[in-house]
C-alpha positions in Angstrom: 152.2 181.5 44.3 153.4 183.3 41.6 151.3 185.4 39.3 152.0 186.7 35.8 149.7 189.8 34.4 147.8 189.4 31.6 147.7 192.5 29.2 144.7 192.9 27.3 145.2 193.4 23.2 142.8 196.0 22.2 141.8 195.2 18.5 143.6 196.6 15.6 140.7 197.7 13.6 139.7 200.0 16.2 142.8 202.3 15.7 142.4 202.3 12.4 138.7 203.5 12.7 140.3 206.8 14.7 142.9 207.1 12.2 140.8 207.5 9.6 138.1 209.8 11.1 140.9 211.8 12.4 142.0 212.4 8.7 139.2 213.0 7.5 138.5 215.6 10.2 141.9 217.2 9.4 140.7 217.0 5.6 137.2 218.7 6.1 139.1 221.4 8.2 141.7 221.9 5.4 139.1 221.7 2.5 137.1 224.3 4.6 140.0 226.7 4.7 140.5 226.3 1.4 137.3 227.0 0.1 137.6 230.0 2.8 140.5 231.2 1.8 139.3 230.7 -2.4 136.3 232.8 -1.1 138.4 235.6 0.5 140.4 235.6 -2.6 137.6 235.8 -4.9 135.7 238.8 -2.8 139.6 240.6 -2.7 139.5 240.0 -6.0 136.3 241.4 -7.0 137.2 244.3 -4.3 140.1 244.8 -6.3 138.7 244.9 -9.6 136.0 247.1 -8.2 138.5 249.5 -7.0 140.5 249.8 -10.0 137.1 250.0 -11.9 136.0 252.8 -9.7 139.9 254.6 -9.9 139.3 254.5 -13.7 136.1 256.0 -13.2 137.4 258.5 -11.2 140.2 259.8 -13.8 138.0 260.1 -16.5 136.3 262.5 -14.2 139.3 264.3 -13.8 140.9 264.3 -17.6 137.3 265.5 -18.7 137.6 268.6 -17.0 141.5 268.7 -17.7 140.3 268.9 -21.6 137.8 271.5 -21.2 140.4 273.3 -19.1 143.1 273.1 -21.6 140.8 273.8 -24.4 139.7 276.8 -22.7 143.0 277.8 -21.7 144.5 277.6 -25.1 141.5 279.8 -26.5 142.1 282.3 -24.0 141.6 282.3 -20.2 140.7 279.5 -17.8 136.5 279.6 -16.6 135.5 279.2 -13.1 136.2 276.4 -10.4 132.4 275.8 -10.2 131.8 275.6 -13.8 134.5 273.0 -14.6 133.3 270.8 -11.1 129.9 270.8 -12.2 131.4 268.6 -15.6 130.4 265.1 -15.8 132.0 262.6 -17.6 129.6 260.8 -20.5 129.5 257.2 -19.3 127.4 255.5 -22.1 127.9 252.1 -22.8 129.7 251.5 -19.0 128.9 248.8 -17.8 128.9 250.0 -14.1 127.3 253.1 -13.5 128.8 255.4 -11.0 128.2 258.4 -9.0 130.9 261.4 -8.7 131.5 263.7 -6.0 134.2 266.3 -5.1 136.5 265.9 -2.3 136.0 269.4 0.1 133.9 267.6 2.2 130.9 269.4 1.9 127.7 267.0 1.8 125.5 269.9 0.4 127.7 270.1 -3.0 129.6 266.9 -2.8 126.8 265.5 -5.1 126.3 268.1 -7.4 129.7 268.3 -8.7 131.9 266.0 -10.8 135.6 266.7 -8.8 136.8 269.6 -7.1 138.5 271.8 -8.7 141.3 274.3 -7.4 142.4 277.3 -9.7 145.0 279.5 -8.3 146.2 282.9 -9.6 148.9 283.7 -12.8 152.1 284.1 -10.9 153.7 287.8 -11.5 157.4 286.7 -11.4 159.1 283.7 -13.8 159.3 280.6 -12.5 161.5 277.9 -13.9 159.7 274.8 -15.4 159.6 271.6 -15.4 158.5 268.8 -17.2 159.7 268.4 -20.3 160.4 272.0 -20.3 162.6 271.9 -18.0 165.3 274.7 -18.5 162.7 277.7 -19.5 160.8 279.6 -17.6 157.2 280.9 -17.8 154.0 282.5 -15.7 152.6 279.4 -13.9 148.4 279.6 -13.3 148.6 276.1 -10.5 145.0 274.1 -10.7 144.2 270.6 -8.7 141.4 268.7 -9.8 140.2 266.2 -7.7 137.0 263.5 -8.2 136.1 260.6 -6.0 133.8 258.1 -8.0 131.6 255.6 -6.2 130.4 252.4 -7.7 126.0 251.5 -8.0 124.0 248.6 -7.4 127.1 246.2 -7.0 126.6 245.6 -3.3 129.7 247.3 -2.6 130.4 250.8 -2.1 133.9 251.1 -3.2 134.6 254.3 -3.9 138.2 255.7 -5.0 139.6 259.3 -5.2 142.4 260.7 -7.8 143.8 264.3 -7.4 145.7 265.5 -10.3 147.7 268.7 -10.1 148.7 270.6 -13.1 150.1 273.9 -14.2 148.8 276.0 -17.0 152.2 277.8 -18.2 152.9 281.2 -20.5 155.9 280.8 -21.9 157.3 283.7 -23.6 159.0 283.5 -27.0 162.1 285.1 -27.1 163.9 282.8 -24.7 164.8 281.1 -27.9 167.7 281.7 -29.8 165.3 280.1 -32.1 161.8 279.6 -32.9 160.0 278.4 -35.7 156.2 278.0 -36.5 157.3 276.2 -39.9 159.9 274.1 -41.2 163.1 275.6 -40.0 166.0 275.5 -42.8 169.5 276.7 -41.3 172.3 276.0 -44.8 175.0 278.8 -44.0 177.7 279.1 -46.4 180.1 279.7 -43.3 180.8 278.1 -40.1 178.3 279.5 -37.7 177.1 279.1 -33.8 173.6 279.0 -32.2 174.2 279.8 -28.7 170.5 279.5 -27.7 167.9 277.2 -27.5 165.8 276.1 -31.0 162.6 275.2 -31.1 160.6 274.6 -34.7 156.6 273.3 -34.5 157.6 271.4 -37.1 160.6 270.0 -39.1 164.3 271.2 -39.2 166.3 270.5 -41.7 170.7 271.5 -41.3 173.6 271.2 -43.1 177.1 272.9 -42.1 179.2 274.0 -44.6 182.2 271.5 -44.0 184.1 270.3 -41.1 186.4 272.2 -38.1 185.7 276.2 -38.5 182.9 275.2 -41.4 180.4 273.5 -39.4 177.2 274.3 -37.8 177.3 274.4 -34.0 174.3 274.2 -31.4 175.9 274.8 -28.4 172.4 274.2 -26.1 169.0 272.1 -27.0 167.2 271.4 -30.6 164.1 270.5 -30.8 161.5 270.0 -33.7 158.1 268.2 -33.5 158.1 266.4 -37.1 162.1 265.4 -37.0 165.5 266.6 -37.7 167.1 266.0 -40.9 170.9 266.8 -41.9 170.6 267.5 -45.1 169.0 270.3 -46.9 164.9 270.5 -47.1 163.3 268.4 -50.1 161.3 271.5 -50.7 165.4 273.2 -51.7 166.1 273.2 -55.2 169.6 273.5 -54.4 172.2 271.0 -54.9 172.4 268.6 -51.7 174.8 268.7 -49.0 175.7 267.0 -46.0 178.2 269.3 -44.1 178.8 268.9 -40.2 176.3 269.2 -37.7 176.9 269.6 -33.8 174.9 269.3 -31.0 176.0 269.0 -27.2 174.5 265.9 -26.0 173.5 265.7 -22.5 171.3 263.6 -20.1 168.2 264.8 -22.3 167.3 264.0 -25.3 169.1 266.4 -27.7 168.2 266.9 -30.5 165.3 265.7 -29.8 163.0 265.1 -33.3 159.7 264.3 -31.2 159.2 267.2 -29.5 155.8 268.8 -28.1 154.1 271.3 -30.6 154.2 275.3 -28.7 150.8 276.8 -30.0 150.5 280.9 -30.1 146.4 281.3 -29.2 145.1 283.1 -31.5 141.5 284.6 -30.6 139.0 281.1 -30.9 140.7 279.2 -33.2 142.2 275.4 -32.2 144.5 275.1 -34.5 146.6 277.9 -33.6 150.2 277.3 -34.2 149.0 277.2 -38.0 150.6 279.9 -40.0 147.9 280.9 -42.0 146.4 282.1 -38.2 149.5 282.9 -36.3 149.7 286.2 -38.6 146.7 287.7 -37.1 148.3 288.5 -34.1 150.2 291.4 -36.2 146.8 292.3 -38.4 144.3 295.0 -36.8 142.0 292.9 -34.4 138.6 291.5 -36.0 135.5 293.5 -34.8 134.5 291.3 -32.1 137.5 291.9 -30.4 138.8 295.0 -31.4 139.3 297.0 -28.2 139.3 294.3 -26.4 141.6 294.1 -23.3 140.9 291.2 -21.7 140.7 287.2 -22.5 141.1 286.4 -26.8 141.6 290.4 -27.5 144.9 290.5 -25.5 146.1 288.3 -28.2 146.4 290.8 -30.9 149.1 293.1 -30.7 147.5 296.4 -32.0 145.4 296.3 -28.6 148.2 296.0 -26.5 150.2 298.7 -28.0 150.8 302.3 -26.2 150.8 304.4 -29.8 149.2 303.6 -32.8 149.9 305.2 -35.7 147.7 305.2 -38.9 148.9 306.2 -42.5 146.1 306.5 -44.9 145.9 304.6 -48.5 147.2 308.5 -50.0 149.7 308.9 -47.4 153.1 308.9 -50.0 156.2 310.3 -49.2 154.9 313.5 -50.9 152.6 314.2 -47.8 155.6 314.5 -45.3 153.3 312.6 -43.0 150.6 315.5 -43.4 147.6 312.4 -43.2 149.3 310.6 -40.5 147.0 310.3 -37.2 148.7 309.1 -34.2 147.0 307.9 -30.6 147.4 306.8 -27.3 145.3 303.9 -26.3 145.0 303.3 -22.8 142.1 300.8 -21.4 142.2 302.3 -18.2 141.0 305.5 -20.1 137.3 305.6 -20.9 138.3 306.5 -23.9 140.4 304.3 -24.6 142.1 306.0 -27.6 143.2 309.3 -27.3 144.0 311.6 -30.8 148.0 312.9 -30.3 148.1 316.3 -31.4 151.2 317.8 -33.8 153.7 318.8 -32.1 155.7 320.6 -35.2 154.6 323.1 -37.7 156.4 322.6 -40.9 156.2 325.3 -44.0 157.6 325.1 -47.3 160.1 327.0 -46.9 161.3 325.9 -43.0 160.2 325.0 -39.6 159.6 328.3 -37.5 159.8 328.9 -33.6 158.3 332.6 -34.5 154.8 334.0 -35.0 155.9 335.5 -38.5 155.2 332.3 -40.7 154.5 332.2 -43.9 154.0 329.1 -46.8 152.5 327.6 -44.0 151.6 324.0 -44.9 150.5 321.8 -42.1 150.9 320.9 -38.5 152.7 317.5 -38.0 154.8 314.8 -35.9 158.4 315.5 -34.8 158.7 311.3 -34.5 156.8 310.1 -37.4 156.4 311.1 -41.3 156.2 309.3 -44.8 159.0 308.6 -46.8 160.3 307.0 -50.1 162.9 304.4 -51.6 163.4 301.4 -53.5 163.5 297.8 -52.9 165.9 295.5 -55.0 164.5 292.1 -53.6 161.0 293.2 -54.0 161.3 295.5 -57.1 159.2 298.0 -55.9 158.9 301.3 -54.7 158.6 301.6 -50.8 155.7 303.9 -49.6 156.9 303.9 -45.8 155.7 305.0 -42.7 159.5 306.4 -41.1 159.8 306.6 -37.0 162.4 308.9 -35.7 163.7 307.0 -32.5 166.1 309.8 -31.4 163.2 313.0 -32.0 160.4 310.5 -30.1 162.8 310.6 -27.1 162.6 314.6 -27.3 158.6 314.3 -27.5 157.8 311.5 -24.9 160.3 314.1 -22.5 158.4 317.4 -23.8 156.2 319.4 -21.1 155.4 322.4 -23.7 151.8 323.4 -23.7 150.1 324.5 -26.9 149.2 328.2 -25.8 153.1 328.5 -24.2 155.2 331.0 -25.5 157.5 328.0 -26.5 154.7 326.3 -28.0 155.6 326.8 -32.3 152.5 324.9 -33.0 149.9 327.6 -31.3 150.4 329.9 -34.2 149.2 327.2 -36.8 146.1 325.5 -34.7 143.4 328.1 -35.1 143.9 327.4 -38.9 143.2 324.0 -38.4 140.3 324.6 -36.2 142.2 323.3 -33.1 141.0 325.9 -30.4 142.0 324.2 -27.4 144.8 326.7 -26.2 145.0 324.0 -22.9 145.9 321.0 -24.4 149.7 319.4 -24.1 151.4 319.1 -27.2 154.9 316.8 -25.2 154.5 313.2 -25.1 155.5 313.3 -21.4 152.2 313.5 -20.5 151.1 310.1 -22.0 154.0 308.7 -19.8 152.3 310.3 -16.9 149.0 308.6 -17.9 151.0 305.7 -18.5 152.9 305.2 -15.3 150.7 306.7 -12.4 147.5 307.0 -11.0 144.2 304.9 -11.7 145.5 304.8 -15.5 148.8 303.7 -15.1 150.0 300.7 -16.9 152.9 300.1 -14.6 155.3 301.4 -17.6 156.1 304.6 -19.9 155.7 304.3 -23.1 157.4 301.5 -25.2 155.4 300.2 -27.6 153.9 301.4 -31.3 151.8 299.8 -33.4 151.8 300.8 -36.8 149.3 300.1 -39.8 150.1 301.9 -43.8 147.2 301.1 -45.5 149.0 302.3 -49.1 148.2 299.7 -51.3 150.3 296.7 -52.2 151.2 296.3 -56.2 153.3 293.5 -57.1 156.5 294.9 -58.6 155.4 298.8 -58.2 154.1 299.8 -54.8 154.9 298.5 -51.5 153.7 299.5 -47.9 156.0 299.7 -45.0 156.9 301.2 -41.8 161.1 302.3 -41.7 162.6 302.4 -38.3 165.3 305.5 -38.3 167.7 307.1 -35.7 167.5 304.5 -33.7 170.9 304.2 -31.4 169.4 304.8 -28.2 165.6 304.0 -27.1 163.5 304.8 -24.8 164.4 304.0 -21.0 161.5 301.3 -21.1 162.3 299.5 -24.1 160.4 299.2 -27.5 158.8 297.6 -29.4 157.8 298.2 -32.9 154.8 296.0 -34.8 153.8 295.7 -38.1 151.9 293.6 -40.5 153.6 295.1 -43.6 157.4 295.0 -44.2 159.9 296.4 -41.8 163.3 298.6 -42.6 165.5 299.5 -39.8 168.5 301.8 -40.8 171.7 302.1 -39.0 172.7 300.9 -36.0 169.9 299.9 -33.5 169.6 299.8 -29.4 173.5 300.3 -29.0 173.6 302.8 -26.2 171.8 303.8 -23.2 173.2 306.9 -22.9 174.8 308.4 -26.0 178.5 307.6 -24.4 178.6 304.4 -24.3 177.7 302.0 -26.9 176.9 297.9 -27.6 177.8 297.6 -30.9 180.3 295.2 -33.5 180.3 292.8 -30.5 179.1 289.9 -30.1 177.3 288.9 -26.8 178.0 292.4 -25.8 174.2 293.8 -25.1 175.2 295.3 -22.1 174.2 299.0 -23.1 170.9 298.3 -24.8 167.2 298.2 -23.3 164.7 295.5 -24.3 163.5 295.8 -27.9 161.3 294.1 -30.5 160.5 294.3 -34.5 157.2 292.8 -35.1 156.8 292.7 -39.0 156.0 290.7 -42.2 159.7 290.6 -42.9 162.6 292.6 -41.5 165.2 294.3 -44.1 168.7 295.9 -42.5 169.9 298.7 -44.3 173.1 300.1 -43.1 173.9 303.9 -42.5 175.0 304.7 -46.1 172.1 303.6 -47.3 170.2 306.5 -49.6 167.1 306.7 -50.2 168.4 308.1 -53.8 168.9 304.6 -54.9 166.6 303.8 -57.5 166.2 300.7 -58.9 168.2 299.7 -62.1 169.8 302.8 -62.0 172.0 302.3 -59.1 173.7 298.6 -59.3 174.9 296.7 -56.7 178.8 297.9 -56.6 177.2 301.5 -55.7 175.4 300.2 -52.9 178.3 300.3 -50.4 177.2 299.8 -46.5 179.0 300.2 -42.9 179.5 297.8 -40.3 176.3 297.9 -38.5 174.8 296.4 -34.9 171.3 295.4 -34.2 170.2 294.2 -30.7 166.6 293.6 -30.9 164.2 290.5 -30.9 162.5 290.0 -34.1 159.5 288.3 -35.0 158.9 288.4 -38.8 157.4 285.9 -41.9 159.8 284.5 -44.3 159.5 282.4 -48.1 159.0 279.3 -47.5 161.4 276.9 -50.0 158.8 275.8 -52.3 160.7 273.5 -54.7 161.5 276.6 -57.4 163.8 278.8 -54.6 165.1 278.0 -51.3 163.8 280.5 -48.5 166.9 281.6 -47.5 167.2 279.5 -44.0 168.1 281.1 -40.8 171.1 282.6 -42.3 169.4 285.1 -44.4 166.5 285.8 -41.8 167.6 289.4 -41.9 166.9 290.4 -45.4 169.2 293.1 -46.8 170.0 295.3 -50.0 173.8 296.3 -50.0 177.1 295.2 -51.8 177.7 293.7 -47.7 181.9 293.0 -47.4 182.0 294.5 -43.7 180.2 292.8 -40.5 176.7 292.3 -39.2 176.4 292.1 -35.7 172.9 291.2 -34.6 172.1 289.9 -30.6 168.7 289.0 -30.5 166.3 286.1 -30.9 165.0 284.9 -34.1 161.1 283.8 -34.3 159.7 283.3 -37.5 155.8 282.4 -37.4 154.4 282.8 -40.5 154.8 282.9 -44.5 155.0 286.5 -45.5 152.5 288.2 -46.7 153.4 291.6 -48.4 157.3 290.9 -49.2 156.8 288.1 -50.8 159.6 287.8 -53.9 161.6 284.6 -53.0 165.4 284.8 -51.5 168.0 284.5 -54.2 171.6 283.9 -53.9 174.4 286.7 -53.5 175.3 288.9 -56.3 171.9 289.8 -57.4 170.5 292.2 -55.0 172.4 291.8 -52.1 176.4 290.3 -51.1 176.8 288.6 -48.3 178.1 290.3 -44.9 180.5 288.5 -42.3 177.5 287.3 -40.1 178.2 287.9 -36.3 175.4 286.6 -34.7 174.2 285.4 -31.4 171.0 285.5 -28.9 171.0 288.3 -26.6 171.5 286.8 -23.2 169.5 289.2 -21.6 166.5 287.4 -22.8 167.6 284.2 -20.2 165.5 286.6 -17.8 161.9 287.7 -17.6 162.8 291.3 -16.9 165.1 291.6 -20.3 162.3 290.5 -22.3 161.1 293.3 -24.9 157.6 294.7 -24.3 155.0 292.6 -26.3 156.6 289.7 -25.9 154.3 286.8 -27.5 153.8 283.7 -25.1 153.5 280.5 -26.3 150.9 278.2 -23.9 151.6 274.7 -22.6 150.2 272.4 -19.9 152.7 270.8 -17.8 151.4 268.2 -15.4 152.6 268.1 -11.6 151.7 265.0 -9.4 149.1 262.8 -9.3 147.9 260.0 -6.5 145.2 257.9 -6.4 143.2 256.4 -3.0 
């Protein structure tokens, strides 16, 4: 028997059934994943929102006490860490609100405090910057602020944390070949090289003279905050000009036309790179800070100067310095200022070393008397107060005791009611004060500060302080500051040691010491200048000079072009008087700050008061370096930010 199997046929529409519940299964799962994974993405993006909400949060945190730090810093000095931590941002009209904390990890204070802050100490050697200063160097103050903000009521407590570092940075002035507080104007009617930076606050305008050996040469980095113009100013009444200009480009932008504006602080006002403020530095102090050594008072340079010397509104050449007072300011001294005693005796007739005197006039200053000449720019006689580098040397070195049998001056005291037969009459021991003990101020003297309060008359009368016999300075340096006009005659700060001298070089400062001429404007007369000279009566063609060096950093006011007389420009920083023929040769730095104030006839072109000399000019190298910087040395102040993280 055979059998055959019979296969049973399940019906079709029961696959079809699974088919489609398995689908749909596979669809619920996918349409639940996706509406997991759109959920997940929503939350991560909330999250993510929320954190970036809360890192906003936590930078305005940190930039509000930046501003308060920088405002502060710019005034003067920074406050404390506490104070600035304790500074909450304003957060009206936020639409989350959000709590601050600091970051040290201390629950007691974490809440009462915006950030923490970090403010470390003034570095005492230079350190190079960088930034966008990159290639000076300054005193660096470091500071890291640091705020973790923490988001309320959103269900979420996403906090996030940025740390800022920044340096607060003293850069001083004279690393410039250049610096100007107002439009800088450089027009030379012969080729001529900057070898040093230039910096001006706000608009440079430059012109060579022509092409090849004609043209104006920066040989490093330009800078100006308003732009750089080759052409001459729109303020010049001169005919135009468009001679060669040429920079060294690099991987930075040079020239660059947007640059940042340096501001000088000046006591507790903002605004302080303006002119019309910037000249206060060189003014006596305002009463609330005068004697003031510390914060806004260290700002004005009659505080920080070793001597100060005082001529009184009578004080004419005709005195021979009889009404001069000179002292020695120390603020390690309770005192603080100490009178200087005479250290001559002068009679009519001559100055004695014997008891037998007679004609006897006064008791005065080997360094420092009143003298007399006339002005051709200015038209006006010159009532000046005249410093004698070379006898200054002699007194800051003289031991001699009043009551010594050396000691001239003992026989004229009594007369003057000066009893004291123990006092010193040598300025060594003000360099004693100076450079040891509990009072020392970690240098000897090298620094005067000088204030002739004879009155100013347009055209007649001028006040002024004359720097004389000045070859060789002190072993620390000097500096010399002003606020009326200052004359320096001969050669200045070419030797160290009388043998060997830095002068008719260029670039050669190799026998000098730092120095400085703070003033309202700086004249040059050479070493044939006479003080005979007197004004129509003595033309030009009479006024014959020598070659003559000066290696010294000057900071000085100019006349600005105004649309009726051009100032001058760069070229003619260095006012002068003479029938010039020979050479100038001047290593320095040039920083002009302000409009002048006492010396204020315009500059006008050669053959009137002055012909032109054969400029050789370049910055004094030794400036490249914190230790070859002249004493008194203004800083500008800049914030340069370091890193900055956020988590």
């Amino acid at each position: 028997m055979q059998i055959f199997p019979h296969f049973l046929r399940r019906p079709k529409a029961a696959y079809g059934l699974i088919i489609v519940m398995l689908a749909l299964a596979v669809m619920t799962l996918v349409f639940a994943s996706l509406l997991s994974l759109s959920s997940a993405n929503s939350q991560i993006t909330v999250r993510n929102n929320l954190f970036n909400q809360s890192e906003n949060a936590a930078e305005s945190a940190t930039e509000n006490i930046m501003a308060s730090m920088v405002r502060d810093f710019q005034n003067g000095n920074l406050g404390t860490a506490s104070g600035y931590a304790s500074l909450f941002p304003p957060t009206n009209g936020w639409p989350i609100y959000y709590g601050f904390s600091c970051t040290n990890g201390d629950p007691a204070s974490s809440t009462n405090y915006a950030a923490s802050v970090w403010i470390g100490d003034f570095t005492t050697a230079a350190t190079n910057l960088d930034s966008q200063f990159a290639g000076l160097y300054g005193f660096l103050q470091p500071c890291v602020i640091a705020s973790t903000a923490t988001p309320q009521g959103q269900g979420q407590n996403l906090s996030a944390t940025i740390y800022q570092s920044i340096q607060f940075a003293r850069i001083p002035l004279f690393q410039f070949a250049i610096f100007y507080n107002m439009d800088l104007e450089i027009n030379p009617g012969a080729g001529m090289n900057i070898n040093g930076r230039v910096h001006s606050n706000n608009t440079i305008w430059a012109t060579g003279n022509g092409s090849g050996s004609q043209l104006l040469n920066f040989t490093t980095n330009v800078e100006a905050a308003t732009g750089i113009f080759y052409q001459r100013s729109t303020n010049d009444p001169s005919a135009q000009r468009y001679g060669d200009v040429f920079f060294v480009y690099s991987n930075t932008i040079n020239p660059d036309p947007n640059a940042n504006v340096m501001s000088l602080p000046i006591g507790s006002v903002t605004a302080n790179n303006n002119p019309t403020n910037v000249v206060a530095i060189l003014n006596p102090p305002p009463p609330a800070y005068f004697q003031v050594y510390t914060g806004p008072g260290t700002n004005y340079l009659e505080n920080a100067a070793d001597l100060i010397v005082s001529n009184p509104a009578a004080g004419f050449a005709s005195t021979l310095g009889q009404t001069l007072t000179v002292y020695y300011q120390n603020p390690n001294i309770t005192s603080y200022l100490t009178p200087i005693l005479p250290d001559i005796m002068i009679s009519s007739n001559v100055t004695s070393s014997t008891p037998h005197v007679t004609n006897v006039i006064y008791a005065g200053y080997s360094f420092v008397t009143n003298v007399s000449f006339y002005d051709y720019r200015e038209k006006a006689v010159v009532q000046a107060v005249q410093i004698n580098v070379g006898t200054m040397n002699i007194w800051l070195t003289n031991t001699i005791a009043l009551g010594s049998s050396n000691s001239e001056i003992n026989y004229i005291f009594p007369a003057f009611g000066l009893t004291n037969q123990y006092a010193t009459l040598g300025g060594n021991q003000y360099n004693v004060l100076n450079t040891f003990g509990s009072t020392s101020k970690a240098h000897s003297i090298n620094s005067i500060y000088v204030y002739n309060n004879v009155s100013r008359i347009t055209g007649s009368q001028l006040p002024a302080v004359r720097m004389f016999n000045g070859q060789q300075l002190p072993t620390n340096g000097l500096t010399v500051v002003t606020p009326q006009p200052m004359y320096v005659e001969g050669d200045y700060n070419t030797t160290t040691n009388g043998l060997v001298f830095s002068r008719n070089n260029l670039g050669d400062t190799t026998n000098t010491y730092p120095a400085g001429l703070f003033a309202d404007a700086v004249t040059i007369l050479s070493a044939n200048w006479n003080d005979s000279y007197t004004g129509i009566y003595t033309n030009l063609a009479s006024r014959s000079p020598v070659n003559t060096t000066i290696n010294a950093a000057t900071l000085e006011g100019i006349v600005p072009s105004n649309g009726a007389h051009y100032s001058g420009g760069v070229e003619n920083f260095l006012r002068l008087l003479e029938n010039w023929g020979g050479t100038l040769t001047y290593n320095g730095s040039i920083v002009v700050m302000f409009p002048s104030q006492y010396a204020t006839n315009p500059w006008l072109p050669t053959g009137n008061y002055y012909n032109a000399p054969n400029r050789n000019w370049g910055f004094d190298l030794n400036f490249n370096k914190s230790t070859g910087l002249p004493p008194l040395t203004p800083q500008v102040k800049q914030t340069v930010r370091g890193s900055w993280a956020a988590w």
